[in-house]
C-alpha positions as CSV (number, residue, x, y, z in Angstrom):
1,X,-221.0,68.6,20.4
2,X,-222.8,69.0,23.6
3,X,-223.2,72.5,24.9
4,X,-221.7,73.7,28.0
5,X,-225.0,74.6,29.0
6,X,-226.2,70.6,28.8
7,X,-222.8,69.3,29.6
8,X,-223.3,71.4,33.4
9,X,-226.5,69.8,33.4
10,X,-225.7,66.1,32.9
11,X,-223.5,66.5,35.9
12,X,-226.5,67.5,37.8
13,X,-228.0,64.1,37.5
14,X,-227.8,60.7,37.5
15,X,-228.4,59.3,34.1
16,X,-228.6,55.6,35.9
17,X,-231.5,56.5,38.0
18,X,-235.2,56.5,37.7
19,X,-236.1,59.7,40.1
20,X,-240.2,60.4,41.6
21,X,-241.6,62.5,40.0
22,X,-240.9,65.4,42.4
23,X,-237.3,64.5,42.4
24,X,-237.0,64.4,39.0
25,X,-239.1,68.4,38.7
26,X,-236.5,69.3,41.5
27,X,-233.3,68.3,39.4
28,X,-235.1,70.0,36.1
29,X,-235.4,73.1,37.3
30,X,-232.2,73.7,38.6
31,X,-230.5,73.3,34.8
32,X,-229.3,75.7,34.0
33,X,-231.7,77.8,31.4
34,X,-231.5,78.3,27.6
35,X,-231.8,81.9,26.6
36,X,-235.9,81.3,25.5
37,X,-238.7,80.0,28.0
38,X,-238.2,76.0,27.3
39,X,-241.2,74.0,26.9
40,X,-241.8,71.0,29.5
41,X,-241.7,67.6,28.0
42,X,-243.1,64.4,29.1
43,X,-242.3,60.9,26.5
44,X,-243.3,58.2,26.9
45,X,-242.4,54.2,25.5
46,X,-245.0,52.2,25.2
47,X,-245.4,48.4,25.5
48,X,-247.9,48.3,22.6
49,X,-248.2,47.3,18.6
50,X,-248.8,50.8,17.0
51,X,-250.0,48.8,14.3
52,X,-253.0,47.0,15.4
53,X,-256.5,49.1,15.7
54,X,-256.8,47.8,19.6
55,X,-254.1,48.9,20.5
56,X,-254.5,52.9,20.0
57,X,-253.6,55.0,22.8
58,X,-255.0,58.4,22.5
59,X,-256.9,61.0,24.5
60,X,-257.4,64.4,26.3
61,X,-256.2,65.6,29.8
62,X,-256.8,69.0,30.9
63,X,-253.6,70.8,32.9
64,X,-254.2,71.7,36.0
65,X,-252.4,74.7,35.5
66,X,-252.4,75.0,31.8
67,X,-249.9,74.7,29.4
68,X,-248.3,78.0,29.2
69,X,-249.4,78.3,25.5
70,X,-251.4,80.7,23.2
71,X,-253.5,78.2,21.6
72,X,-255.3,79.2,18.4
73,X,-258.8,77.7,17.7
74,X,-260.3,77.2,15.0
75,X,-264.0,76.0,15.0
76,X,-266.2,75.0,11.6
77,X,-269.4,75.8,12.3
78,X,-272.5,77.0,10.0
79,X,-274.1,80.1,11.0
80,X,-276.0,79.9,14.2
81,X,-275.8,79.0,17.7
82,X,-272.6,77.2,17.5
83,X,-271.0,79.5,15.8
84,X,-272.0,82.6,17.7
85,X,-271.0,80.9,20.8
86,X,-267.6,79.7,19.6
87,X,-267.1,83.3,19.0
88,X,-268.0,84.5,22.6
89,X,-265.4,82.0,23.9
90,X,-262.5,83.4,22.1
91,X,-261.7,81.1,18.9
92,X,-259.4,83.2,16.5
93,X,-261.4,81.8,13.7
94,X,-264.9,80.4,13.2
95,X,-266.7,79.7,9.9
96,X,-267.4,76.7,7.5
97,X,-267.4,77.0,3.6
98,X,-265.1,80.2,3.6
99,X,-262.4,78.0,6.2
100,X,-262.7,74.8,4.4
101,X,-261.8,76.5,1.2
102,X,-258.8,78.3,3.1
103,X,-257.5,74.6,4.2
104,X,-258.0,73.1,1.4
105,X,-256.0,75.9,-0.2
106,X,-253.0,75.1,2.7
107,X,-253.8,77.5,5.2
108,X,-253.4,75.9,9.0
109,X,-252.7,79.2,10.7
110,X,-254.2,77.5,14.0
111,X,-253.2,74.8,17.0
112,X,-256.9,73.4,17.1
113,X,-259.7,72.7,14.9
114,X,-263.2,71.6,16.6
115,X,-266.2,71.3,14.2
116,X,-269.9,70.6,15.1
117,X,-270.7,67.1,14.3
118,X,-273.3,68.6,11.4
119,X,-270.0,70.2,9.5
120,X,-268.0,67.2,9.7
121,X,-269.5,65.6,6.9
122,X,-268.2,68.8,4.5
123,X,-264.8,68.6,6.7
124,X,-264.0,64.9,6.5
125,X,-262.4,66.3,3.2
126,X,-260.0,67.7,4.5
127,X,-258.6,64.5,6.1
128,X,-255.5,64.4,3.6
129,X,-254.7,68.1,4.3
130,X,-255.7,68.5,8.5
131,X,-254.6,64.4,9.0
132,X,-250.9,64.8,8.5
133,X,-250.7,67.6,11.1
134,X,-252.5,66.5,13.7
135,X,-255.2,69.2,13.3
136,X,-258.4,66.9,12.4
137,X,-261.4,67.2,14.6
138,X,-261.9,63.9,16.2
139,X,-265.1,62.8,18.8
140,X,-262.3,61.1,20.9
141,X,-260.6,64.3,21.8
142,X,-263.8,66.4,22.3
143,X,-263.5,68.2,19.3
144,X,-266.4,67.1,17.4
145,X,-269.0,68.6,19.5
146,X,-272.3,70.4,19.5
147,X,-270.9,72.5,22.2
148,X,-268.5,74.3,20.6
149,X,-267.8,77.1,23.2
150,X,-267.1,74.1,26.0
151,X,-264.4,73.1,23.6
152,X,-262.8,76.2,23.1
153,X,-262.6,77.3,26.7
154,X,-260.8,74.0,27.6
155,X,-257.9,74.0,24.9
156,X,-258.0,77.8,25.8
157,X,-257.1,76.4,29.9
158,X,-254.4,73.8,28.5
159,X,-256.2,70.6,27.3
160,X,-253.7,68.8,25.9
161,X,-254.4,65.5,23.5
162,X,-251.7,62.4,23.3
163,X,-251.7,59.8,21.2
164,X,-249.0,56.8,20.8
165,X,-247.1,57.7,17.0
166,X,-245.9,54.5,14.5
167,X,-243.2,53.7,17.3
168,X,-245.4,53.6,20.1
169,X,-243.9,56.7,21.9
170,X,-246.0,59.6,22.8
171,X,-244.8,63.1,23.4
172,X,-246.7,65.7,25.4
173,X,-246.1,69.3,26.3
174,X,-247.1,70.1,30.0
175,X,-246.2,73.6,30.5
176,X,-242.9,75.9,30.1
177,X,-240.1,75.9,32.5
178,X,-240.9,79.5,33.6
179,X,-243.8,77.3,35.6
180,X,-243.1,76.8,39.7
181,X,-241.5,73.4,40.4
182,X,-244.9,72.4,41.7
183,X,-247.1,73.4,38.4
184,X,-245.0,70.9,36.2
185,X,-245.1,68.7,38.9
186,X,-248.8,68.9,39.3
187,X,-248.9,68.7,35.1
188,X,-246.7,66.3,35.0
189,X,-248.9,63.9,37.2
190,X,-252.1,64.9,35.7
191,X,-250.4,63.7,32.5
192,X,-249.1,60.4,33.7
193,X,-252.7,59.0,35.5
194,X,-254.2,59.8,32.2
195,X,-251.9,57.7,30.0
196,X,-251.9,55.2,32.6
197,X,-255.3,55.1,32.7
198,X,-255.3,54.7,28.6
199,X,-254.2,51.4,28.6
200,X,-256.2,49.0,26.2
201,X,-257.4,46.0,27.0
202,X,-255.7,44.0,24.7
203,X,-252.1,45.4,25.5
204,X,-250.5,42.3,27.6
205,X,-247.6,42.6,29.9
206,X,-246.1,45.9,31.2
207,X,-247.9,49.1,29.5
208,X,-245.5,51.9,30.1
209,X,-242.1,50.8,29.5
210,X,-240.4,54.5,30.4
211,X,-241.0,58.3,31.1
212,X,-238.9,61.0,30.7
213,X,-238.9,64.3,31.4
214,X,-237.5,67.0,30.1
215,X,-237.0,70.6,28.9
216,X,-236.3,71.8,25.0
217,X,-232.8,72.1,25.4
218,X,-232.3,70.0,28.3
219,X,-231.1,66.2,29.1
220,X,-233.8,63.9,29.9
221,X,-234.4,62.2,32.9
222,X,-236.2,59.2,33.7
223,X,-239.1,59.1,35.6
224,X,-240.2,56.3,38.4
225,X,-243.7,55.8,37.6
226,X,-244.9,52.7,39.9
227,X,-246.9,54.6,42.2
228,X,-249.0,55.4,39.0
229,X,-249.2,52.2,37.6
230,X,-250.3,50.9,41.1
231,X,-253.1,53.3,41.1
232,X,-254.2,52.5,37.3
């Protein structure tokens, strides 16, 4: 059964429409609020075949005003430069035999993991254990890098990765709903032009099917993004 919380909240909206963007912030933050500060939501359908290699859709986009999120690093690095500077920038955690061992043994007290591209061919190991949960280095998302305090300072500002799961949906957080009604609005967008932007080349037809947007506890509603597509 629907809360009375969400029920007041459908009857703010218009479940038919497709709202701009700034419409559709204006109508989410005047739900009314869970007891918690609600993480902002953007999905996303995609018009592409999860299944075929070409047709990946992944990547990084920093928030313009950050995502409202402690975010844990951790950085595999041998001793030296690397790791002395990934230090300096703040990662919670920064090592390489001692942390592999901790992973392998289960251990993924972290949000991030960034390795130097020398440690990666020790951490490719851990595929099987850091794969499943989304926590593998990867050159894609800038976290295979020789400049490891870069890295850290970024996902310390709110770079957030996407990438399209088996279904072809993706899912990104863009800030909580403490934020002004402009932040997640200028998240939101900085979001959407980075998707759109994704598209491969061998995708045919229309590329983003829907948006929504939404809080944790909140209805979603669906976003008009043709002044994005237009521009991509």
């Amino acid at each position: 059964m629907p809360s009375k919380r969400y029920k007041k909240a459908l009857e703010l909206l218009d479940s038919k429409k497709s709202y701009p963007l700034k419409s559709a912030v204006e109508v989410l933050v005047k739900f009314p609020k869970a007891k918690f500060n609600e993480t902002v939501d953007l999905a996303f359908r995609l018009g592409v075949d999860a299944k075929q290699s070409d047709q990946m859709v992944r990547g990084t986009v920093p928030l313009p005003h950050g995502s409202g999120k402690t975010v844990k690093v951790l950085v595999f690095a041998k001793p030296g430069p690397a790791a002395d500077a990934a230090k300096s920038a703040g990662a919670e955690f920064v090592g390489f035999d001692d942390l592999i061992k901790k992973c392998v043994e289960g251990w993924a007290d972290f949000d991030i993991a960034v390795a130097t591209p020398d440690a990666m061919s020790e951490v490719r190991k851990l595929g099987k254990v850091l794969g499943p949960r989304g926590l593998m280095p990867n050159p894609k998302t800038g976290t295979v890098t020789e400049d490891t305090a870069k890295a850290v300072r970024e996902v310390k500002a709110g770079r957030v990765e996407f990438k399209i799961d088996k279904a072809g949906n993706i899912h990104v957080p863009i800030g909580k709903l403490s934020f002004t009604a402009e932040q997640i609005t200028d998240n939101a967008r900085a979001v959407i032009e980075a998707v759109s932007k994704s598209r491969p080349a061998s995708v045919k037809g229309v590329f983003i099917l829907s948006c929504t947007l939404s809080a944790t506890m909140s209805p979603p509603l669906r976003v008009d993004i043709r002044e994005f597509m237009a521009a991509a």
